[in-house]
VEXDREN-2710 file (C-alpha; in Angstrom, 1 decimal):
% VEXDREN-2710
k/r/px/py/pz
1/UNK/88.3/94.9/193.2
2/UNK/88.8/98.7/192.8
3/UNK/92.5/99.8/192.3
4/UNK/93.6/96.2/191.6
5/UNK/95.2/96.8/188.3
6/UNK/96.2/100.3/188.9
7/UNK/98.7/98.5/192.6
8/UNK/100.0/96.1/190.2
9/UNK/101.1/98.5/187.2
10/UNK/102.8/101.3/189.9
11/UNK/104.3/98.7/192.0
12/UNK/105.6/96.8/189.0
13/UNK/106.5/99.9/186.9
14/UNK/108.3/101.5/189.9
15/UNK/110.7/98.4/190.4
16/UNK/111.5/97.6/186.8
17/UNK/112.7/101.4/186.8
18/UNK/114.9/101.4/190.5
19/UNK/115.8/98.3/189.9
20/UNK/116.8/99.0/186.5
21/UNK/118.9/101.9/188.1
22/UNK/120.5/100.0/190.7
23/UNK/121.6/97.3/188.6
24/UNK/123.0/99.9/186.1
25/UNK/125.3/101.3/189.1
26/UNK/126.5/97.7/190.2
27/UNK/127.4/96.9/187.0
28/UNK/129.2/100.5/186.2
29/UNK/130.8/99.8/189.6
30/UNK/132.1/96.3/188.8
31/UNK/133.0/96.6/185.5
32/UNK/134.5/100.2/185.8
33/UNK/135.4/101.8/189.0
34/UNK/136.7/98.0/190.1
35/UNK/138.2/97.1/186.9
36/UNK/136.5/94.3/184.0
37/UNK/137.9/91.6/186.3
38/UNK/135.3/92.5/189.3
39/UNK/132.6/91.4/187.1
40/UNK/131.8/88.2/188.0
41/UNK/129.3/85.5/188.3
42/UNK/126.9/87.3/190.7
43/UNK/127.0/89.7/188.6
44/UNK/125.7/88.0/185.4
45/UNK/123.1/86.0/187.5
46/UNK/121.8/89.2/188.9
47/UNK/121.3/90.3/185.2
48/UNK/119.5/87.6/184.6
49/UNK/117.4/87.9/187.5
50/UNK/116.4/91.3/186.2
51/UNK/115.7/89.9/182.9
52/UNK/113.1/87.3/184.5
53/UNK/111.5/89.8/186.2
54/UNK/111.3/92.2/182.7
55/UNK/109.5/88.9/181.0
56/UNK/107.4/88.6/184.2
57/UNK/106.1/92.1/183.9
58/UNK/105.4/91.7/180.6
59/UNK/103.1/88.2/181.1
60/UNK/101.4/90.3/183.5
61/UNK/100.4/93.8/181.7
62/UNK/99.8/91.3/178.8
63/UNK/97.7/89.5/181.2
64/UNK/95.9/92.8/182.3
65/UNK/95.2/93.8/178.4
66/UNK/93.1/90.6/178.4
67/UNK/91.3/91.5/181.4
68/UNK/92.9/90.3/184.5
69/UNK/92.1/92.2/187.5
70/UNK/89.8/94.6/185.6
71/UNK/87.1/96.7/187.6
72/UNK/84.9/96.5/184.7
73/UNK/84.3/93.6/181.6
74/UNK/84.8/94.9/178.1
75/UNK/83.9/93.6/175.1
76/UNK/87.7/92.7/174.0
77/UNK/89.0/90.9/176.9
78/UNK/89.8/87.1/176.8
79/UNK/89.4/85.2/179.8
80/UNK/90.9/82.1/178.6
81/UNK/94.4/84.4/177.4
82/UNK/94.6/86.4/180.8
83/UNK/95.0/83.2/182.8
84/UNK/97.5/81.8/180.1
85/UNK/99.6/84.9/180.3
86/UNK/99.3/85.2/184.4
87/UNK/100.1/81.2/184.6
88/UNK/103.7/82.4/182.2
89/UNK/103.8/85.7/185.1
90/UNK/103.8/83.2/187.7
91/UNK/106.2/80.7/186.3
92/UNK/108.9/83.5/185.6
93/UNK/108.4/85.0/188.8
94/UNK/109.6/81.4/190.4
95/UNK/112.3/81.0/188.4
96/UNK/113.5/84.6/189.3
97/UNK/113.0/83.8/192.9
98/UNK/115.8/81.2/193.0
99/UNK/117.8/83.1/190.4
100/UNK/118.0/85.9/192.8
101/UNK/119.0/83.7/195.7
102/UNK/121.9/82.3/193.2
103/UNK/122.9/85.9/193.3
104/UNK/122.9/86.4/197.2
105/UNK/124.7/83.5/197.7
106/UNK/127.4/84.1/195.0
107/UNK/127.8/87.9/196.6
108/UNK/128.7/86.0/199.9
109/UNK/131.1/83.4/198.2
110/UNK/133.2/86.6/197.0
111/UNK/134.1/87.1/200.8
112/UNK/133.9/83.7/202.4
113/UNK/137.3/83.4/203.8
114/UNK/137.3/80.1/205.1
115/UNK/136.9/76.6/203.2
116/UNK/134.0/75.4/205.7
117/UNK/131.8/78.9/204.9
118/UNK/132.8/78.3/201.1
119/UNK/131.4/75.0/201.4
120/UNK/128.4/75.8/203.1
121/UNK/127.3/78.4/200.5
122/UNK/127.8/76.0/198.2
123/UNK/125.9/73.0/199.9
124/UNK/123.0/76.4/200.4
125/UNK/123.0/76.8/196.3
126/UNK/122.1/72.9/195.7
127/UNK/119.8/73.5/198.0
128/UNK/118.0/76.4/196.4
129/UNK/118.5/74.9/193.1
130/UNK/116.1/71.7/194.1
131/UNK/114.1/73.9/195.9
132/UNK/113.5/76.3/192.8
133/UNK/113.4/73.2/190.7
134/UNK/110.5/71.3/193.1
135/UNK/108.6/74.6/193.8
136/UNK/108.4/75.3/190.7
137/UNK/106.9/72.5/189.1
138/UNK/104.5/72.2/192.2
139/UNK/103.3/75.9/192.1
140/UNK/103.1/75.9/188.2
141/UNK/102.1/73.1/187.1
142/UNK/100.8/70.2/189.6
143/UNK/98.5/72.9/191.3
144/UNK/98.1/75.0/188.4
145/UNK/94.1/75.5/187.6
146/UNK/92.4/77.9/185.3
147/UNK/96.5/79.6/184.6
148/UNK/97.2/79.9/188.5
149/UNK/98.3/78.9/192.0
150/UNK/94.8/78.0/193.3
151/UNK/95.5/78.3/197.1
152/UNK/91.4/78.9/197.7
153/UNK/90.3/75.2/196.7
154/UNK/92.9/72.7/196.9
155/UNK/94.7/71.3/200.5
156/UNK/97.3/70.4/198.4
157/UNK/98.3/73.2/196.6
158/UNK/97.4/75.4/200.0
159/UNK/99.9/72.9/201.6
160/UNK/102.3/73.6/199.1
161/UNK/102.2/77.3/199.1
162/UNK/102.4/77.1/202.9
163/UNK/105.8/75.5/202.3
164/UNK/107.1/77.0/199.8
165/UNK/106.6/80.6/201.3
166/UNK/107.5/79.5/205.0
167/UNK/111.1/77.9/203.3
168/UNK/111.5/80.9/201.3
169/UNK/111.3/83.2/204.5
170/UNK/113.9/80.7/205.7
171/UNK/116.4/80.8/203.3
172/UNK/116.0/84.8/202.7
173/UNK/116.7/85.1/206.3
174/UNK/119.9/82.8/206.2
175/UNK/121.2/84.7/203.6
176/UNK/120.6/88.3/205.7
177/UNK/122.2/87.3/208.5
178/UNK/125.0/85.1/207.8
179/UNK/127.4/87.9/206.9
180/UNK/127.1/88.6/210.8
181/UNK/129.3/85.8/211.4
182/UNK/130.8/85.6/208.1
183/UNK/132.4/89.3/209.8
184/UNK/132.9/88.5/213.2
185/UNK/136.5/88.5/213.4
186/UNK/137.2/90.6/210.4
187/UNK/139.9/93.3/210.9
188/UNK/138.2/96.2/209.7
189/UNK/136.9/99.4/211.5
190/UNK/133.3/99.0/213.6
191/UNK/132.2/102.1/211.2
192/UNK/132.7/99.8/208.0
193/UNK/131.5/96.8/209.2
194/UNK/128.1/98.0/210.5
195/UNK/128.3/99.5/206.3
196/UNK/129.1/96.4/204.8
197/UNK/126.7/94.5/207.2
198/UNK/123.8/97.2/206.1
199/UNK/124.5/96.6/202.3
200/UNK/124.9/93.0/202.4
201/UNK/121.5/92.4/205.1
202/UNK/119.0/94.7/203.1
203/UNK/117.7/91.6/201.5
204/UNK/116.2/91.5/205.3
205/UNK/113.7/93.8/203.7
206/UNK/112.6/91.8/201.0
207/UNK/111.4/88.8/203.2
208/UNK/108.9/91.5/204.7
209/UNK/107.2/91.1/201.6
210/UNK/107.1/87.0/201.8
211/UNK/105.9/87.1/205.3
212/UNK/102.7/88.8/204.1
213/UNK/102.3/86.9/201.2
214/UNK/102.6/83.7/204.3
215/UNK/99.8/86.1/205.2
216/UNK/97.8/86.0/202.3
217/UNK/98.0/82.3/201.7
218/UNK/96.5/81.9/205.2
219/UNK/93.8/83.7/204.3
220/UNK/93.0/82.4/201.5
221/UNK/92.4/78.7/202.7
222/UNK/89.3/80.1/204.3
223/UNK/88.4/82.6/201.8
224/UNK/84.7/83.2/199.6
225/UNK/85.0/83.2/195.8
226/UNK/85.0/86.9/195.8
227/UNK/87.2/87.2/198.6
228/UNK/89.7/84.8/197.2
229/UNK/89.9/87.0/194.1
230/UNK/90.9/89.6/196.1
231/UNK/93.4/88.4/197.6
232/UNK/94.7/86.4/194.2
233/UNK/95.3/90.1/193.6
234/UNK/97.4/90.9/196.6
235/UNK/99.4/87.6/196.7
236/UNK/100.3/88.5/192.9
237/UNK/100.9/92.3/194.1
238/UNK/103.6/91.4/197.0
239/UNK/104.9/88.9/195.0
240/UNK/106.1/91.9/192.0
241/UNK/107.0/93.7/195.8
242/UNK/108.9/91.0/196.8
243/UNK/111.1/90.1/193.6
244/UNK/111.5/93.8/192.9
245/UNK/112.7/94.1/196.9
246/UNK/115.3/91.8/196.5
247/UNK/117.0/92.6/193.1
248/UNK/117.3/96.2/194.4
249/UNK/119.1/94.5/197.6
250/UNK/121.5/92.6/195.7
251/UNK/122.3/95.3/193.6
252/UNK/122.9/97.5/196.2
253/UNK/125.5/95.3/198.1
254/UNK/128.2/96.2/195.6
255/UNK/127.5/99.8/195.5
256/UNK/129.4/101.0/198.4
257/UNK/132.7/102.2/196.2
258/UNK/129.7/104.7/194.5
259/UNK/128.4/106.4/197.4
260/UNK/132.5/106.6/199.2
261/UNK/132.9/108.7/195.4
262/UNK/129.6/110.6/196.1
263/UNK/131.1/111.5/199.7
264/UNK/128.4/109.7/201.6
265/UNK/129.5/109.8/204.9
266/UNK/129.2/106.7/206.6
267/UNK/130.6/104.6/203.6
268/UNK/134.1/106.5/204.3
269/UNK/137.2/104.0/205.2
270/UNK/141.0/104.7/206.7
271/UNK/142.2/103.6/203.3
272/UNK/141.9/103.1/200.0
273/UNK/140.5/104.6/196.9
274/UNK/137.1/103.9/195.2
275/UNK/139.3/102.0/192.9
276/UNK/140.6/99.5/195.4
277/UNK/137.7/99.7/197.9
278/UNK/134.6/97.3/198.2
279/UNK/132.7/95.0/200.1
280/UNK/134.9/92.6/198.9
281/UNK/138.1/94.7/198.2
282/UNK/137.9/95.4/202.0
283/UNK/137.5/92.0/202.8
284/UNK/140.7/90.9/201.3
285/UNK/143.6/90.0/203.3
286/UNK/146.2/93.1/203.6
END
């Protein structure tokens, strides 16, 4: 297991900082280039996301002071405390998941311009809320042994992570595309569309990571005791990847009124100022 715990702290470190960063600009964006008004309920959800995935982290380096993932035993780690800690990593880490789907979904509510699309994100966020709700118990609790997901010796709980991870690729992917046709016949120029479509489909990205934890599960079914350690490791690994992934996407869906004041050169529009611009300013009726 070389290099285990030394993935898991970079990976992890490096998002809580970017992430940390991008949700700074969103919010400095929202609340003052677009006036107190823009800040809104995606907003505050996002926050929370971020704050999940802050108490996540710190289950899992608590976890790793215990022992978890260690290349070596030392004479102060606690087995029984590193799986108690990972099982609290891996409940927050769930709960974050559908927060930051809340998130996505709200982002596209600002510009839904039509009842039927408002009422089809809104049929989408029961739909993540029971799904978040279900998963959660199943994947925390109901197939919870020794503090963890134990994909390697239980049908059930391989069943249930095959589900869960295939619906999550589902719903990511619903939420990365729709703005396509949530833009179609928008009046705006080709150059600011293909912008706003970029911004609001990098959460595209972030199911890369849920595909290979698919991946992972898969090969854990038919995995050896010391292989199915292993690859414990990696699930929890692209699991930190994919969380971080997608609170960096979200927050970057409302920074486009940044980079236009930075003078980056695709984000520039006919007109308005960074004041009145925005994937959702821009999406307003004129």
């Amino acid at each position: 297991m070389p290099g285990y715990r030394g993935k898991l702290i970079g990976a992890t470190s490096t998002f809580l900082v970017v992430d940390a960063a991008a949700l700074a600009a969103r919010i400095y964006v929202r609340a003052r280039m677009l006036g107190r008004n823009a800040f809104g309920l995606d907003d505050l959800v996002l926050c929370l996301t971020y704050i999940g995935f802050v108490i996540a982290s710190a289950m899992e380096f608590t976890s790793m002071a215990y022992g978890f993932a260690a290349e070596e035993k030392r004479p102060y780690y606690d087995k029984a405390k590193s799986t108690q800690f990972y099982y609290a990593n891996q409940l927050m880490v769930y709960i974050s998941s559908g927060l930051v789907k809340f998130a996505v979904a709200l982002v596209l509510l600002r510009i839904a311009r039509t009842k039927r699309m408002r009422w089809l994100l809104l049929g989408s966020m029961v739909v993540v809320a029971i799904w978040t709700v279900v998963m959660t118990l199943y994947s925390s609790w109901l197939c919870a042994t020794k503090g963890s997901s134990n994909y390697a010796g239980s049908t059930t709980c391989s069943n249930v992570g095959y589900f869960r991870t295939s619906t999550n690729i589902l719903i990511d992917y619903f939420y990365a595309f729709l703005p396509i046709y949530m833009l179609w016949d928008v009046q705006m120029s080709l150059k600011m569309k293909a912008s706003v479509l970029l911004l609001l489909g990098l959460g595209a990205f972030a199911s890369a990571a849920t595909i290979v934890k698919l991946v992972v599960i898969i090969q854990l079914v038919h995995a050896t005791a010391t292989e199915a350690d292993d690859l414990h490791y990696d699930l929890l690994l692209w699991a930190d990847i994919e969380l971080g992934l997608a609170i960096l996407a979200v927050s970057a869906a409302a920074l486009r009124p940044l980079l236009k004041y930075l003078h980056v050169p695709w984000t520039y529009g006919s007109r308005s100022s960074p004041s009145q611009d925005g994937i959702y300013h821009e999406l307003e009726p004129r």
